[in-house]
Backbone and ligand atoms as CSV (ligand in chain L), in Angstrom:
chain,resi,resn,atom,element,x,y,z
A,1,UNK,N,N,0.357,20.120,-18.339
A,1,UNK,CA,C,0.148,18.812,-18.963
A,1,UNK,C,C,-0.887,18.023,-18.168
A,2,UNK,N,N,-1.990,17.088,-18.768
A,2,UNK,CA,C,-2.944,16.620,-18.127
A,2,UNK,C,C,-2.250,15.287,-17.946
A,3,UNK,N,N,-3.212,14.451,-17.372
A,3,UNK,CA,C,-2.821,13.251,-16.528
A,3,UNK,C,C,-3.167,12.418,-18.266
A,4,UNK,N,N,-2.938,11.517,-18.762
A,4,UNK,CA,C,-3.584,10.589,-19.807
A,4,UNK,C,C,-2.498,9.455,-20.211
A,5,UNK,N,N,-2.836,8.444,-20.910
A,5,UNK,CA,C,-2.133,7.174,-20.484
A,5,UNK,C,C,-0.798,7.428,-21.383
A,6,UNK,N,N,0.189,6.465,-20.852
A,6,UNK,CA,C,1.379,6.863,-20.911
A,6,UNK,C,C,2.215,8.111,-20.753
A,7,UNK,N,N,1.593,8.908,-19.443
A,7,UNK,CA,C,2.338,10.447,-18.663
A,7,UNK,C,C,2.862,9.211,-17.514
A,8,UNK,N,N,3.867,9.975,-16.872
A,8,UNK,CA,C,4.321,9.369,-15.592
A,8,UNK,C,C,3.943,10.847,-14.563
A,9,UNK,N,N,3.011,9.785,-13.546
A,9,UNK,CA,C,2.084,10.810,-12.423
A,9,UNK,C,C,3.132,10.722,-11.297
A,10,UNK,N,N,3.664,11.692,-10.616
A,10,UNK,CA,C,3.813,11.735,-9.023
A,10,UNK,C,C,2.748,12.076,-8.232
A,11,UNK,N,N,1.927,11.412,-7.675
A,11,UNK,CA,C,1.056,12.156,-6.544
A,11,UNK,C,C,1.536,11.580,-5.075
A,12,UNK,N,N,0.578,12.751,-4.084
A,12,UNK,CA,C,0.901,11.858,-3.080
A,12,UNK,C,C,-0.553,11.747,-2.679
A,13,UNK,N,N,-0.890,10.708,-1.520
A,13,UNK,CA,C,-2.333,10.099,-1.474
A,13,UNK,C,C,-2.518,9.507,-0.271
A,14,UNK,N,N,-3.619,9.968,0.412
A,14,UNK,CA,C,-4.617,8.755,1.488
A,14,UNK,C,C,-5.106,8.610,1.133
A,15,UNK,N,N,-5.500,7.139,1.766
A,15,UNK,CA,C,-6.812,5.965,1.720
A,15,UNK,C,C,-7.100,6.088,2.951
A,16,UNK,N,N,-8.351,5.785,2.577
A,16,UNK,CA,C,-9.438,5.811,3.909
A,16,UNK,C,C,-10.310,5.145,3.467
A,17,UNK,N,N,-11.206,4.301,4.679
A,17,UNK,CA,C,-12.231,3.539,4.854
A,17,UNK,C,C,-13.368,4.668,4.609
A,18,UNK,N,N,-14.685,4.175,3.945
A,18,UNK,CA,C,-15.611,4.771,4.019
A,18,UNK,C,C,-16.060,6.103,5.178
A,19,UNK,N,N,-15.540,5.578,6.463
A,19,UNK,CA,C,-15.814,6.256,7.729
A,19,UNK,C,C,-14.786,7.170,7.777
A,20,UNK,N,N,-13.857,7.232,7.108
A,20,UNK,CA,C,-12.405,8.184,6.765
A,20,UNK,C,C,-11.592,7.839,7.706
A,21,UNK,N,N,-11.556,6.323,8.318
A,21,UNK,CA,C,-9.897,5.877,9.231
A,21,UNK,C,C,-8.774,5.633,7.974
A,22,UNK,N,N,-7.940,6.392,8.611
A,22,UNK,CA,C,-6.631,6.149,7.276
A,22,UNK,C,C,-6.123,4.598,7.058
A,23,UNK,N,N,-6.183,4.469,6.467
A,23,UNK,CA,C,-5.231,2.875,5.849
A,23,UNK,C,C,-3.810,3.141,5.923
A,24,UNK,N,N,-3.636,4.274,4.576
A,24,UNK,CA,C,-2.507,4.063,4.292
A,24,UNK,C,C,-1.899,5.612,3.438
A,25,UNK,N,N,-1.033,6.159,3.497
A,25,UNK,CA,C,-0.688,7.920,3.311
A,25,UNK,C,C,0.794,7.487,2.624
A,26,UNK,N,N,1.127,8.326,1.540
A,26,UNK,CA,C,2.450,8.573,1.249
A,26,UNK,C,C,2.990,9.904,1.504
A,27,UNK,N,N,1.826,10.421,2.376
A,27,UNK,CA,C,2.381,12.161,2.846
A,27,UNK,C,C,3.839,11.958,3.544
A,28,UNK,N,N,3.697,11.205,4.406
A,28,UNK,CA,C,5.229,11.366,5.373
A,28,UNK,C,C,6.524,10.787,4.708
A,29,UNK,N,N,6.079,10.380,3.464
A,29,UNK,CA,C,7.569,9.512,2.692
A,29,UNK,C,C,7.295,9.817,1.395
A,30,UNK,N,N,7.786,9.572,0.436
A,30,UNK,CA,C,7.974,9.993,-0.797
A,30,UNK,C,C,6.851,9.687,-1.475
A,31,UNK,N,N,6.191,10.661,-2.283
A,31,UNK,CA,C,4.938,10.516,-3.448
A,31,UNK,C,C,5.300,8.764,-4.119
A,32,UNK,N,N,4.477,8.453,-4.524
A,32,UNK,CA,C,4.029,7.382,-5.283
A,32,UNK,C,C,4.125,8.058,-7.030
A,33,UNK,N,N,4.729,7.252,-7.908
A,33,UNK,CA,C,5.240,7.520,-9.248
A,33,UNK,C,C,4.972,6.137,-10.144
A,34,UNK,N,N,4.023,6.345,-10.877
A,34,UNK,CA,C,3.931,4.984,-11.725
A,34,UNK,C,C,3.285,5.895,-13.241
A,35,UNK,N,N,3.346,5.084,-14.318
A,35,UNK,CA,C,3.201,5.130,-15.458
A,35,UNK,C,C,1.345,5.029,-15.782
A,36,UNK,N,N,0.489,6.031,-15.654
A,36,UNK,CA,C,-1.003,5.937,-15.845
A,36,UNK,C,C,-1.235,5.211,-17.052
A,37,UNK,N,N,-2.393,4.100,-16.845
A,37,UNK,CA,C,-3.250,3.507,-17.616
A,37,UNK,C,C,-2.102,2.334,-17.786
A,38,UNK,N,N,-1.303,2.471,-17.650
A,38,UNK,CA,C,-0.644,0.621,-17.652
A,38,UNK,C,C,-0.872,-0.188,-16.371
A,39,UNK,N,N,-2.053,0.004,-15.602
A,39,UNK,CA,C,-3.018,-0.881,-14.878
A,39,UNK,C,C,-2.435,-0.819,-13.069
A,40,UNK,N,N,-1.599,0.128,-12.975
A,40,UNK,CA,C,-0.795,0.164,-11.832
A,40,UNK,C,C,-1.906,0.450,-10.969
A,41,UNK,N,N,-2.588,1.119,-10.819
A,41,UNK,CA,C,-3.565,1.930,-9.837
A,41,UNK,C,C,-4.758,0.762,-9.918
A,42,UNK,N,N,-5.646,1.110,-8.750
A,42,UNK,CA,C,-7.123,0.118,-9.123
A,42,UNK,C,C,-7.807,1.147,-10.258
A,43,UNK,N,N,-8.576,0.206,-10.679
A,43,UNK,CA,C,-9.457,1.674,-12.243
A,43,UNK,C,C,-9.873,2.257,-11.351
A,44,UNK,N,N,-10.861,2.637,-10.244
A,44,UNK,CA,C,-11.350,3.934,-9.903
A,44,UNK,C,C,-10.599,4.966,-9.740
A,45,UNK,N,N,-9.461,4.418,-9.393
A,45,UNK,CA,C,-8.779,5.991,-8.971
A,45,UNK,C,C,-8.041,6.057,-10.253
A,46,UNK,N,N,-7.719,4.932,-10.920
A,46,UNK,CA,C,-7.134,5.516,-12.597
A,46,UNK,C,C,-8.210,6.382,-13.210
A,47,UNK,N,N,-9.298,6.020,-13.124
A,47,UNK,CA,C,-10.069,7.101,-14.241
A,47,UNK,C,C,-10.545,8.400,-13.480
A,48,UNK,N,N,-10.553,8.686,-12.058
A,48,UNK,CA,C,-10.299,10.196,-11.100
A,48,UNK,C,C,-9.211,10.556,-11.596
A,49,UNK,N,N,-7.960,10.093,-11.825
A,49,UNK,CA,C,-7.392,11.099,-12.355
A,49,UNK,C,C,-7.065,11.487,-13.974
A,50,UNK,N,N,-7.649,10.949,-14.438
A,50,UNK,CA,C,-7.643,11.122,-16.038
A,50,UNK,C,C,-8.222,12.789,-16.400
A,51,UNK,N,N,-7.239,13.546,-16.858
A,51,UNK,CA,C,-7.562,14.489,-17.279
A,51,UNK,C,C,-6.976,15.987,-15.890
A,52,UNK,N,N,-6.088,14.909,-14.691
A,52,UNK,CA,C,-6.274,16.010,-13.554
A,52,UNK,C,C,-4.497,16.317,-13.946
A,53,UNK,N,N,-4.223,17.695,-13.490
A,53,UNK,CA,C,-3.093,18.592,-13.524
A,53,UNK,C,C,-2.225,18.503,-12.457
A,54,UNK,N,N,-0.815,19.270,-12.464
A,54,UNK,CA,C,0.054,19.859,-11.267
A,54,UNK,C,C,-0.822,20.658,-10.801
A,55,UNK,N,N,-0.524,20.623,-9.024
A,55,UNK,CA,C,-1.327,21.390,-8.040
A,55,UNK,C,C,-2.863,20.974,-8.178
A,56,UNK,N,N,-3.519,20.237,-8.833
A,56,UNK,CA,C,-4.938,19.696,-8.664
A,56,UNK,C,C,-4.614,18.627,-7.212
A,57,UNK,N,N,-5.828,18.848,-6.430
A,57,UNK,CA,C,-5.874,18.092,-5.013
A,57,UNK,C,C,-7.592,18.047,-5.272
A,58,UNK,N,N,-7.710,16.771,-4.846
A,58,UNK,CA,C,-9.248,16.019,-4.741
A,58,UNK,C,C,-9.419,15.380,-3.900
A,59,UNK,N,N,-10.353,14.960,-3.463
A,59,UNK,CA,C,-11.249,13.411,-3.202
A,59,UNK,C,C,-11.834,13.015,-3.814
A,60,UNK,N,N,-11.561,11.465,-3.250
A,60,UNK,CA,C,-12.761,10.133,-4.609
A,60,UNK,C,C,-13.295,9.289,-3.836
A,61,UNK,N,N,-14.584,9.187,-3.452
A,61,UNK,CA,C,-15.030,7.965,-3.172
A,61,UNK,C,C,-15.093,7.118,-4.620
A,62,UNK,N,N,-14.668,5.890,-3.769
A,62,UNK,CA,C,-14.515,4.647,-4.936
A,62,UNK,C,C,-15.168,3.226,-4.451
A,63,UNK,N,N,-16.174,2.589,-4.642
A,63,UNK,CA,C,-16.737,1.602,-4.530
A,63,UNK,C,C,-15.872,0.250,-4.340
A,64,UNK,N,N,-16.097,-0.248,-3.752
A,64,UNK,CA,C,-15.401,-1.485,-3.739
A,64,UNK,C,C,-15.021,-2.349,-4.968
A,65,UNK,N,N,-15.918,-2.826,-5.785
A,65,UNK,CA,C,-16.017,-3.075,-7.114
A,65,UNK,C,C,-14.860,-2.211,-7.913
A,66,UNK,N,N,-14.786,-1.106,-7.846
A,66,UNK,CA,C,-13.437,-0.309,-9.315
A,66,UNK,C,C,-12.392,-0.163,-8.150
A,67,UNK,N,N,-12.384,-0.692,-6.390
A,67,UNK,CA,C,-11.384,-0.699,-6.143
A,67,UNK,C,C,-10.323,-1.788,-6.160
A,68,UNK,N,N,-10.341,-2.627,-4.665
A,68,UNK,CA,C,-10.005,-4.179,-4.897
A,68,UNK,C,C,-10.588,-5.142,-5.239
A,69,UNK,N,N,-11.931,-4.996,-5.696
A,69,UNK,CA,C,-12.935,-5.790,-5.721
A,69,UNK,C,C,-13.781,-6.494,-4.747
A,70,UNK,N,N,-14.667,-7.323,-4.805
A,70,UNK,CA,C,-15.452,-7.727,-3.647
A,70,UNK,C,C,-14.739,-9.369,-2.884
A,71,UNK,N,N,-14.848,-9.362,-1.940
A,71,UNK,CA,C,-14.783,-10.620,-1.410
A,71,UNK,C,C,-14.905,-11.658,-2.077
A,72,UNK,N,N,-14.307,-12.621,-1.883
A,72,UNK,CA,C,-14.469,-13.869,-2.126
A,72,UNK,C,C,-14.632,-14.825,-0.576
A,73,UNK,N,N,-15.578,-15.687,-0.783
A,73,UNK,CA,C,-15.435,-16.898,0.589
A,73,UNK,C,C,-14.414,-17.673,0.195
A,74,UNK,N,N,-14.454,-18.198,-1.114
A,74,UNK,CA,C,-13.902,-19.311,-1.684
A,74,UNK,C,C,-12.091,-19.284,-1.542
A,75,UNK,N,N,-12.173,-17.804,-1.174
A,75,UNK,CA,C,-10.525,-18.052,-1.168
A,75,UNK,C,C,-9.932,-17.904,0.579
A,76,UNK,N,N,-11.055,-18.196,1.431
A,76,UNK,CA,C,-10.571,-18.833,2.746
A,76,UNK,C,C,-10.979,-19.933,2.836
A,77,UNK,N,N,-9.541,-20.628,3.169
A,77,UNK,CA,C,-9.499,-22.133,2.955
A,77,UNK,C,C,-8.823,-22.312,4.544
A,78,UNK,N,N,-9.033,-23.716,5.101
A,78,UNK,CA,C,-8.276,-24.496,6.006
A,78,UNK,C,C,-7.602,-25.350,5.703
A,79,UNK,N,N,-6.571,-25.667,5.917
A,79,UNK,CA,C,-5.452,-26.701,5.271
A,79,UNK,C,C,-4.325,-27.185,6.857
A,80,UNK,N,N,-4.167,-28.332,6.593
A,80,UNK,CA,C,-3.139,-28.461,7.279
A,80,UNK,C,C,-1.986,-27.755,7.817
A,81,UNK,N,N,-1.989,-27.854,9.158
A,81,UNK,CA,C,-0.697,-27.095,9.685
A,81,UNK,C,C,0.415,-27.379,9.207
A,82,UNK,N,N,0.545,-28.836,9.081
A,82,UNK,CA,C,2.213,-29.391,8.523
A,82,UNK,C,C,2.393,-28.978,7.141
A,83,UNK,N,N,1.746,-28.275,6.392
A,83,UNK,CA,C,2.133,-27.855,5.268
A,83,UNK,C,C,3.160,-26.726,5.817
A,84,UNK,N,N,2.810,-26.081,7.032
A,84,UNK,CA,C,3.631,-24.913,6.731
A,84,UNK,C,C,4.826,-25.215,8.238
A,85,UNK,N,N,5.220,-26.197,8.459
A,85,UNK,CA,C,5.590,-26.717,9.298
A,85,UNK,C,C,7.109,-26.091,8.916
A,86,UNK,N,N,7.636,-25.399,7.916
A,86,UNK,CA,C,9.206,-24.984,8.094
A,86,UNK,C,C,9.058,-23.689,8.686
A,87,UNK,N,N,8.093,-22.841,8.809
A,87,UNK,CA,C,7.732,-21.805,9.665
A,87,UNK,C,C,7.780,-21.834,11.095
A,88,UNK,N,N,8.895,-21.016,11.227
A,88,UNK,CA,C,8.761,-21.058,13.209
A,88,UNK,C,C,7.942,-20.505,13.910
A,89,UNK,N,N,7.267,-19.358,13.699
A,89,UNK,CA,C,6.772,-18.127,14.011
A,89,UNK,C,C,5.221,-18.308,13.821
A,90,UNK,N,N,4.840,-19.272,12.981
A,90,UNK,CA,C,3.488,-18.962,12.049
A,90,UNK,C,C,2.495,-18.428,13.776
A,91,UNK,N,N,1.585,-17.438,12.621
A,91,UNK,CA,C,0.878,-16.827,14.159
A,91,UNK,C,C,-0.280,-16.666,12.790
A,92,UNK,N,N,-1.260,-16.152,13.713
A,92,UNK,CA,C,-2.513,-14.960,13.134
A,92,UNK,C,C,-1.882,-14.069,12.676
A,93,UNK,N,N,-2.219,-13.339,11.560
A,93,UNK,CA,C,-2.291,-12.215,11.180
A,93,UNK,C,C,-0.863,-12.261,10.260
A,94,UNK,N,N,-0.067,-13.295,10.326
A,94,UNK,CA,C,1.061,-13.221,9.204
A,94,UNK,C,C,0.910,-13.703,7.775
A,95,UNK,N,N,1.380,-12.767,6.788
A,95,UNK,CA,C,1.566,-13.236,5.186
A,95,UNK,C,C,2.011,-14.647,5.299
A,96,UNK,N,N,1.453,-15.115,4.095
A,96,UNK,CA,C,2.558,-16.416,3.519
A,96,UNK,C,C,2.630,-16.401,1.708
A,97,UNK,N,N,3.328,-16.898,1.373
A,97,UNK,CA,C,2.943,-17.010,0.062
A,97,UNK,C,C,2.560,-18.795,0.030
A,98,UNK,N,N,1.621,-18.847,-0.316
A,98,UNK,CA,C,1.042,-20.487,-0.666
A,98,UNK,C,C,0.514,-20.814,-1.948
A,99,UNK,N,N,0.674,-22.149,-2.199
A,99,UNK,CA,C,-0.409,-22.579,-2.985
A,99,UNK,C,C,-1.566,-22.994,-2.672
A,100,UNK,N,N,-2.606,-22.419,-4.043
A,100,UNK,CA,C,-4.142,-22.654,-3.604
A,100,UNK,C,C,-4.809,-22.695,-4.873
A,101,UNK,N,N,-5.959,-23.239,-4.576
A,101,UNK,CA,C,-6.862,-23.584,-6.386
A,101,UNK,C,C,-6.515,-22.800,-7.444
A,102,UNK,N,N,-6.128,-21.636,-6.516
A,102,UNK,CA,C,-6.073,-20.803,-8.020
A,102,UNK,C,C,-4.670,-19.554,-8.225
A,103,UNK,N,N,-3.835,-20.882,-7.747
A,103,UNK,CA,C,-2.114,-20.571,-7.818
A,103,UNK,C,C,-1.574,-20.386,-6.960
A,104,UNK,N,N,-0.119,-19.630,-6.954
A,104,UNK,CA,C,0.426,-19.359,-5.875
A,104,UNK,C,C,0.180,-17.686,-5.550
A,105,UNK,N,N,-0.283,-17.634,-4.182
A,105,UNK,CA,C,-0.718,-16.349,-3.746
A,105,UNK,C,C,-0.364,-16.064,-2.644
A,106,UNK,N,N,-0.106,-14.796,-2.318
A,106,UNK,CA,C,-0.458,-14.112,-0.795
A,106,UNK,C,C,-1.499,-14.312,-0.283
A,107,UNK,N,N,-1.273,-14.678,1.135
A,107,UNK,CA,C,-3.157,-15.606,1.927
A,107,UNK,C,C,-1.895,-15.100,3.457
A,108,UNK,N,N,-2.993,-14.565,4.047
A,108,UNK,CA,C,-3.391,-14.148,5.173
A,108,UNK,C,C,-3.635,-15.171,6.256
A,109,UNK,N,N,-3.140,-15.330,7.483
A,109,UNK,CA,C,-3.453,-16.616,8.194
A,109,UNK,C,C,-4.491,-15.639,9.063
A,110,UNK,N,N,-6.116,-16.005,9.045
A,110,UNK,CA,C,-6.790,-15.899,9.880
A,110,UNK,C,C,-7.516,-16.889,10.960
A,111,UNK,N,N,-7.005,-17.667,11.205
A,111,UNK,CA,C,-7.081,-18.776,12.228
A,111,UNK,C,C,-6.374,-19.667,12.614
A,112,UNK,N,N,-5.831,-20.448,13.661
A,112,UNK,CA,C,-4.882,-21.640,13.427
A,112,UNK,C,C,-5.470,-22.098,14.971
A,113,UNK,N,N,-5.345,-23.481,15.358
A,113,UNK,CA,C,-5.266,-24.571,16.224
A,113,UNK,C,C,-4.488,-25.574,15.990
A,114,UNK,N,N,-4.424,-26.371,16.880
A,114,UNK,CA,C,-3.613,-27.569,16.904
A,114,UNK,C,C,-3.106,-28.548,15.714
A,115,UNK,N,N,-4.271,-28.681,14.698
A,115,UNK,CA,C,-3.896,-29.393,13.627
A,115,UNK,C,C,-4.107,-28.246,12.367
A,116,UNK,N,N,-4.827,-27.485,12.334
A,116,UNK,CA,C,-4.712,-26.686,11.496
A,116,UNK,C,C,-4.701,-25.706,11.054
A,117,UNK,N,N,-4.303,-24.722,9.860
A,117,UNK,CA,C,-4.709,-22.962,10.019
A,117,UNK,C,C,-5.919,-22.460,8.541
A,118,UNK,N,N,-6.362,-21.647,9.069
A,118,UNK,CA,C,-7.527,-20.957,8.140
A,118,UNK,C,C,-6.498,-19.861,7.794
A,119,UNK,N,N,-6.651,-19.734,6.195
A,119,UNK,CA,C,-5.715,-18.655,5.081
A,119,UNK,C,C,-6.917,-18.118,4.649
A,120,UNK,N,N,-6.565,-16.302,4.643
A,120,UNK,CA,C,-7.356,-15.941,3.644
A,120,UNK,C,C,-6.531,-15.259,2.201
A,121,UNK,N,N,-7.172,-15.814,1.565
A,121,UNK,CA,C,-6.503,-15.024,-0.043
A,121,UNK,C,C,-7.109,-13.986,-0.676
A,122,UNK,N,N,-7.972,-13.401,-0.187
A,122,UNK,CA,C,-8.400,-11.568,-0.647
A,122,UNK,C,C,-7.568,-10.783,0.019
A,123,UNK,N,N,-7.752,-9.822,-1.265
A,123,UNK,CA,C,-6.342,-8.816,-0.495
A,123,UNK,C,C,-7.211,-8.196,0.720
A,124,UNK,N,N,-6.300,-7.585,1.594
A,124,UNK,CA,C,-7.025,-6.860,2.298
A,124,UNK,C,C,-7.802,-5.930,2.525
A,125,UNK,N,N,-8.287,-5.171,1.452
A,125,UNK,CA,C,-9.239,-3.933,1.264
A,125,UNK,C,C,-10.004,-4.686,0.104
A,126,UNK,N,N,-10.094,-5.916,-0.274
A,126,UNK,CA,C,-11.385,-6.443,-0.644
A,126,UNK,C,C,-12.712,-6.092,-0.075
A,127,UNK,N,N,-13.761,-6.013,-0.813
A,127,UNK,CA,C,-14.813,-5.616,-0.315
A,127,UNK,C,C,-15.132,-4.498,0.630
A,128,UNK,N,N,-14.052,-3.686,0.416
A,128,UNK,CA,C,-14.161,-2.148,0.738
A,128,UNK,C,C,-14.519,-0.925,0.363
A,129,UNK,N,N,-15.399,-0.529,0.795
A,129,UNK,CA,C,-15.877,1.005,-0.147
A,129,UNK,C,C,-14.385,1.944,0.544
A,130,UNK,N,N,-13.922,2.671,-0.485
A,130,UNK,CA,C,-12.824,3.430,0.283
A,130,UNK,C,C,-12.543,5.038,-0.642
A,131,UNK,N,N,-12.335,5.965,0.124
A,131,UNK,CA,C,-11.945,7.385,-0.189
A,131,UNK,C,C,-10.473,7.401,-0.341
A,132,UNK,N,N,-10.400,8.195,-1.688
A,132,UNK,CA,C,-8.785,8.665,-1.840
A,132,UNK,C,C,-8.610,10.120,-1.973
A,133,UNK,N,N,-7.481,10.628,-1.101
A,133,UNK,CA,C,-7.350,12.257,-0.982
A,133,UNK,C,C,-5.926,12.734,-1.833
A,134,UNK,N,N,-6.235,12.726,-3.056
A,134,UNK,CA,C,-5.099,13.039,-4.098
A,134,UNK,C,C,-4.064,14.287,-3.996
A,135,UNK,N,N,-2.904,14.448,-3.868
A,135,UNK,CA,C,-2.604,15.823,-4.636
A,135,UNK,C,C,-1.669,15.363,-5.621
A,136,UNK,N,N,-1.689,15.532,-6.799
A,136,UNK,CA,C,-0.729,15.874,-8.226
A,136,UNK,C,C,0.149,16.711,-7.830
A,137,UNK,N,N,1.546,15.897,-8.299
A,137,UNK,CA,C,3.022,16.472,-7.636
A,137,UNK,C,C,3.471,17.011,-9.010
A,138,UNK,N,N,3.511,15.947,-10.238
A,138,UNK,CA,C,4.191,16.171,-11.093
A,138,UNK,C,C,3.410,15.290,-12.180
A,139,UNK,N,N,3.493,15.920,-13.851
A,139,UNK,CA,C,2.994,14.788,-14.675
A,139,UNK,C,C,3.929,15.112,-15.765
A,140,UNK,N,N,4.483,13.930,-16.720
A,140,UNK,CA,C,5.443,14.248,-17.661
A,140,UNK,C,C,5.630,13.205,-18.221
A,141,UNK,N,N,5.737,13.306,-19.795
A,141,UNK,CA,C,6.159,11.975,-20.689
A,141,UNK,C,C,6.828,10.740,-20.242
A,142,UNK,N,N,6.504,9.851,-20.338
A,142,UNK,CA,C,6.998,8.380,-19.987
A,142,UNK,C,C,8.081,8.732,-21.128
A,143,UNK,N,N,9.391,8.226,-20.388
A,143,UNK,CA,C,10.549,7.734,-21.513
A,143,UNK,C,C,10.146,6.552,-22.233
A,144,UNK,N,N,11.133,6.361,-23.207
A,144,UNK,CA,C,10.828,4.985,-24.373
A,144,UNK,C,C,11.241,3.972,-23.632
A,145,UNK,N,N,12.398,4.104,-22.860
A,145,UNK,CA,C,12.776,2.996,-21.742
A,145,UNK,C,C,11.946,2.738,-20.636
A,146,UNK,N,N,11.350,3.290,-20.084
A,146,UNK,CA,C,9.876,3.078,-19.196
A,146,UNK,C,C,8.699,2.762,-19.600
A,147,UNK,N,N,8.265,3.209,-21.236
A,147,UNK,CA,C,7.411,2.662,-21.292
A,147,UNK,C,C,7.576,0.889,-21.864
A,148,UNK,N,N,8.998,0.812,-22.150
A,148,UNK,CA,C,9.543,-0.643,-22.359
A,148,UNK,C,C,9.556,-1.116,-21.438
A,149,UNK,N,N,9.837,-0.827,-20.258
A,149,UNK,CA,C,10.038,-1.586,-19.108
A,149,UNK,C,C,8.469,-1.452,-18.158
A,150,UNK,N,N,7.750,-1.028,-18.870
A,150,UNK,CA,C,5.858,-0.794,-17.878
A,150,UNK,C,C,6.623,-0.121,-16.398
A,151,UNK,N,N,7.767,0.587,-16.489
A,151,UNK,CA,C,7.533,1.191,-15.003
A,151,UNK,C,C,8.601,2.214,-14.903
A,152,UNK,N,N,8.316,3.058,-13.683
A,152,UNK,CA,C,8.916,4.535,-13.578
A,152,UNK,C,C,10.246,4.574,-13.483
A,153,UNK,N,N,11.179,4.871,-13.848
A,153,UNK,CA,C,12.765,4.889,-13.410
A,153,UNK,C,C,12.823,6.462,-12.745
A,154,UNK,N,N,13.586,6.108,-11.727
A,154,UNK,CA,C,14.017,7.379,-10.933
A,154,UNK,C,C,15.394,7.786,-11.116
A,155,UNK,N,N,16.056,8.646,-10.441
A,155,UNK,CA,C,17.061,8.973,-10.675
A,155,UNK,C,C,18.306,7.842,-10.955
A,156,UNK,N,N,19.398,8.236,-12.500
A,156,UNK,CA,C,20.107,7.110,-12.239
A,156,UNK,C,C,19.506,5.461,-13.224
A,157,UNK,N,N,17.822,5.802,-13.538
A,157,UNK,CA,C,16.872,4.462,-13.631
A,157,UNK,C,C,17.134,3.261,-12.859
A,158,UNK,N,N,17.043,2.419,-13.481
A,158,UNK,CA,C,16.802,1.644,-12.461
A,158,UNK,C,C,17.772,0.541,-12.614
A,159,UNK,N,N,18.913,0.086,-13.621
A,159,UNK,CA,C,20.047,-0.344,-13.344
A,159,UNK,C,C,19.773,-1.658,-14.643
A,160,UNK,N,N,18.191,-2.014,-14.976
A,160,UNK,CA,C,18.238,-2.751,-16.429
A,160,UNK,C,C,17.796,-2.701,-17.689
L,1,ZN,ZN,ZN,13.334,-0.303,-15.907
């Protein structure tokens, strides 16, 4: 059976930076399982695997653009510290969920001093050219209840 929208894919997968430092692997823990073409994946690597099989293993370079997309400036902002003043911990490099021009988002604290902290709101592999090293575990009809619910049920499903 080929990969095409509405199959449910198991693969397992690295990411890598252009230079091939790993990001991020589901080799050591369980394959990754989502429902193709209902927007789960970034499009580059949705349309690499369109048409790929069980036991097919690849690489994809994928442009930044069909991956997370490119940077934004506009979504590092500085704002007051006392906004986040119920935070004990706040440091560099921790999530928050905030509000910002353009809703409530995950933003990245990349700066802070005395009165205030710099958030960034691009995800983190924004503006990244990045390689993906595929292997196809399994591909097989989406149930009617998964494709109702836009997502994979595993053993048992998923309880709604
Ligand atoms: Zn469900």
């Amino acid at each position: 059976m080929k990969i095409a929208n509405n199959k449910v894919v198991n693969m397992h997968y690295a990411v890598m930076d252009k230079d091939e430092n790993l990001i991020d692997s589901s080799y050591d823990h369980k394959p990754l399982a989502f429902i193709h073409g209902s927007g789960f994946l970034i499009p580059g690597l949705e349309g690499a695997l369109e048409g790929k099989q069980v036991g097919d293993s690849f690489i994809v370079d994928i442009a930044a653009e069909d991956a997370y997309g490119e940077r934004h400036d506009g979504l590092v902002q500085t704002v007051p510290k006392a906004l986040f003043a119920s935070i004990d911990d706040l440091d560099v490099g921790m999530q928050l969920r905030a509000q910002t021009d353009q809703g409530e988002q995950t933003v990245i604290v990349i700066g802070m001093d005395e009165e205030e902290i710099t958030v960034d709101g691009n995800h983190p592999l924004a503006g990244m050219d990045l390689k993906f090293d595929v292997e196809i575990i399994e591909v097989r009809d989406a149930s009617e209840d998964e494709l109702a619910h836009g997502h994979v049920h595993g053993e048992g499903g998923c309880g709604h």
